[in-house]
C-alpha positions as CSV (number, residue, x, y, z in Angstrom):
1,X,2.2,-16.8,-3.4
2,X,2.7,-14.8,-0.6
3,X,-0.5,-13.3,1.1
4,X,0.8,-9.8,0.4
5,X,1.6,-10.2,-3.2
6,X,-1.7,-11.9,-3.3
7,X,-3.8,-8.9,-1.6
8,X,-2.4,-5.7,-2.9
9,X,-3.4,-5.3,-6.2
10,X,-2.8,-2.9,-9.2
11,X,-6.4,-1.6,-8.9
12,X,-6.3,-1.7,-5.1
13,X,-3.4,0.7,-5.0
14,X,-4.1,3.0,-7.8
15,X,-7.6,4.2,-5.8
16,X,-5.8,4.3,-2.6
17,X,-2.5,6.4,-4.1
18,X,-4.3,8.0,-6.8
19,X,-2.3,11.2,-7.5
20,X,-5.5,13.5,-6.7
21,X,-5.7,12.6,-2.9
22,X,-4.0,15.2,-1.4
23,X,-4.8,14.4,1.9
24,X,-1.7,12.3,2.7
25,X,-2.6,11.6,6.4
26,X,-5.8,10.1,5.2
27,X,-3.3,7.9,2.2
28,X,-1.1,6.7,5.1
29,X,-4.5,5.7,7.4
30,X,-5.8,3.7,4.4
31,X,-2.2,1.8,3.8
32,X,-2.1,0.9,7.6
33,X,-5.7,0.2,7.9
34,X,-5.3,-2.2,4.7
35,X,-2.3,-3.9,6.7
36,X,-4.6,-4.1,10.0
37,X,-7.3,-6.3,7.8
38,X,-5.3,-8.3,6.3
39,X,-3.0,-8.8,9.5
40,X,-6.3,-10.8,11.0
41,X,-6.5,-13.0,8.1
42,X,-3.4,-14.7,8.9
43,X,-4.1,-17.4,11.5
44,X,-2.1,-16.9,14.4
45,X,-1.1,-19.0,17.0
46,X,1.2,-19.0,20.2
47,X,4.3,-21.2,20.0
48,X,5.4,-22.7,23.2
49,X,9.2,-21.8,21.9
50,X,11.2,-20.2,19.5
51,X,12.6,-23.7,17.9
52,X,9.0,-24.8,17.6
53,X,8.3,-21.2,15.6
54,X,11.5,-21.7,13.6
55,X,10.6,-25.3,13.0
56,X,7.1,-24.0,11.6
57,X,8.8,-21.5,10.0
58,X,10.9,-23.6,7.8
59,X,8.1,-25.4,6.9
60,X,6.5,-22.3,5.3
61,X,3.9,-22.3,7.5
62,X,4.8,-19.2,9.8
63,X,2.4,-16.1,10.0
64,X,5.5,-14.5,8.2
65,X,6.3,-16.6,5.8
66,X,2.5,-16.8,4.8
67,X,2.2,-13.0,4.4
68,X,6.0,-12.4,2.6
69,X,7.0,-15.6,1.4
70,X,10.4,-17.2,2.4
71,X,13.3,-16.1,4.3
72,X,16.1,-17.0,6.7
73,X,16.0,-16.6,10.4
74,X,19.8,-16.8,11.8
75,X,18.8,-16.3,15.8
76,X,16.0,-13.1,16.0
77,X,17.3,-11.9,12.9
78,X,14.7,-12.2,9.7
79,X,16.3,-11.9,6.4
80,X,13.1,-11.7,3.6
81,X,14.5,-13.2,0.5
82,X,12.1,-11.3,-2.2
83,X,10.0,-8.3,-2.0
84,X,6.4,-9.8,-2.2
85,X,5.4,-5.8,-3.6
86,X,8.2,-6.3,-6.4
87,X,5.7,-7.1,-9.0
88,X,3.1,-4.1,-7.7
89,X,5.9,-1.9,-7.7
90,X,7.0,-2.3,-11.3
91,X,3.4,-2.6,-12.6
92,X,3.6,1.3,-11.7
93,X,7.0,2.4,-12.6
94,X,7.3,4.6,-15.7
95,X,11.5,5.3,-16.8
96,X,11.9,3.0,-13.8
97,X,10.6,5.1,-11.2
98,X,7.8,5.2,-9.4
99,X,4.6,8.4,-9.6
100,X,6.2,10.8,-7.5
101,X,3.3,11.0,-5.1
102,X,4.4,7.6,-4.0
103,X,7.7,9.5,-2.6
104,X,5.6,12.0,-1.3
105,X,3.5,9.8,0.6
106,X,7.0,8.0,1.8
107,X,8.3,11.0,3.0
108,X,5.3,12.0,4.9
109,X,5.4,9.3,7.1
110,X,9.2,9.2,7.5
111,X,8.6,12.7,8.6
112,X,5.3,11.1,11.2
113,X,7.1,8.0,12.5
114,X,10.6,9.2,12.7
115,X,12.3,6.2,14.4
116,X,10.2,3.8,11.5
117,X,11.9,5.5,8.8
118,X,13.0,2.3,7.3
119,X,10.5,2.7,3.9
120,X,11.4,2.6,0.8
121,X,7.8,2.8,-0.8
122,X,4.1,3.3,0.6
123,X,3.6,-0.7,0.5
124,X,6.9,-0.8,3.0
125,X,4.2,1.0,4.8
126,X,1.7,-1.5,4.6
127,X,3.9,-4.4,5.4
128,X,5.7,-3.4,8.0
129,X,2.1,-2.5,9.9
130,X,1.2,-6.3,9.2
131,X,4.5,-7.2,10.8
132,X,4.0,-5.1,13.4
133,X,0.5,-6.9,14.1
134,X,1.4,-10.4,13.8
135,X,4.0,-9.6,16.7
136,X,1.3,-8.2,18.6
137,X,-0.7,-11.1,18.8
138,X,1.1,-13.8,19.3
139,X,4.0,-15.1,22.0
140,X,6.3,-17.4,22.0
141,X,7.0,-19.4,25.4
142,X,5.7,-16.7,28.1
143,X,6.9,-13.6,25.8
144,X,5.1,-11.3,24.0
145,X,6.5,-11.0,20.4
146,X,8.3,-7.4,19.0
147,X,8.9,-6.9,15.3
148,X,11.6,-4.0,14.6
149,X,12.3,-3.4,11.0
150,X,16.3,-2.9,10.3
151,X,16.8,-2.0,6.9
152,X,15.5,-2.4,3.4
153,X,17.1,-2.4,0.0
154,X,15.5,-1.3,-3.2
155,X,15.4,-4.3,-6.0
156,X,18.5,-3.0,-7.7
157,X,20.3,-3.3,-4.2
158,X,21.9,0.3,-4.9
159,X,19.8,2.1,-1.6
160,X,19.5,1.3,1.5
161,X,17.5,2.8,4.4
162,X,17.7,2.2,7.8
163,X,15.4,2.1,10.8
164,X,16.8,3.6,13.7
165,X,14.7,1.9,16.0
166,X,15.9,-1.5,15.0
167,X,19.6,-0.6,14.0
168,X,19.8,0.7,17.7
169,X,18.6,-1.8,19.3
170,X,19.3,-4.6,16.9
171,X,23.0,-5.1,17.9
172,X,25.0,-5.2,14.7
173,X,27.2,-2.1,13.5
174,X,26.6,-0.7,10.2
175,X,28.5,-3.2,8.3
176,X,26.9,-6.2,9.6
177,X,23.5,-4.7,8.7
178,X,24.9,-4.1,5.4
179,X,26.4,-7.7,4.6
180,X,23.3,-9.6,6.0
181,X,21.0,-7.3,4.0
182,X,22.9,-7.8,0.6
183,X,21.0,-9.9,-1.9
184,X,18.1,-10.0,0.3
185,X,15.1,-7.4,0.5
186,X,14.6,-6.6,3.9
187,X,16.5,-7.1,7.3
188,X,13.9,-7.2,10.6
189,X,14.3,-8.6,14.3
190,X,12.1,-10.8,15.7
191,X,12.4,-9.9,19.0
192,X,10.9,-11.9,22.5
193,X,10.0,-9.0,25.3
């Protein structure tokens, strides 16, 4: 089970996006925070190249296949198979949608992090701060390690949203994102800086 599926849970959520907080600043500082701890429970190493990382990778054994379970790496490109937040995310849907306060807090941060916008959901939040850590603290060869989030797709793969930070500097027009996201989850770079 994938460390994120394994540490966001049902009650852990519901106090953290209960529907009375109206503070949504303090919401989104309590997703990333939550991403923050459990980015330094994952053991992470330096790899002295990115065949050796792919290698461990494959294995299942990866910081990021440890927090999100498995996916494909086809050169610095990460395609996540499953979203590890699926089963948190329908444990709150009602008509098969979620509270809308989870939009609200959604749209909040889209509107904070503008280039980030690539969220379909507040734990999209808290994942993609955990990615965002693991790169920090780890290289591979002499590089430091950046993590750009592409594009997600919702679990019914009928929306799409984009991060124009890593569709601009990810190298693949808008149909190339689109066929190497289909039937996945998510669509991120690993990239070495």
């Amino acid at each position: 089970m994938p460390l994120l599926e394994e540490r966001l849970t049902k009650d852990w959520a519901s106090r953290v996006l209960h529907p009375d907080r109206k503070m949504i600043s303090a919401i989104l500082f309590d997703l990333m925070e939550i991403g923050k701890d459990i980015a330094e429970e994952i053991k992470i190493r330096d790899y002295e190249n990115f065949e050796i990382f792919l290698d461990e990778h494959r294995k299942g054994e990866s910081p990021f296949h440890i927090l999100e379970g498995e996916s494909h790496i086809d050169g610095s490109l990460a395609q996540l198979k499953k979203c590890p937040m699926l089963s948190l995310l329908n444990a709150f849907k009602e008509n098969g949608r979620l509270p809308v306060h989870f939009y609200e807090v959604t749209d909040k941060y889209k509107y904070y992090y503008q280039k980030k916008e690539g969220v379909l959901h507040p734990f999209c939040i808290v994942h993609q701060t955990i990615r965002s850590q693991i790169g920090d603290h780890f290289r591979i060869g002499d590089k430091k390690v950046q993590i750009l989030q592409i594009a997600c797709i919702n679990s019914s793969g009928d929306r799409i949203v984009y991060s124009t930070e890593g569709t601009s500097r990810c190298g693949l027009s808008q149909e190339e994102i689109d066929k190497k996201i289909t039937g996945n989850a998510c669509l991120y770079m690993i990239k070495c800086i």
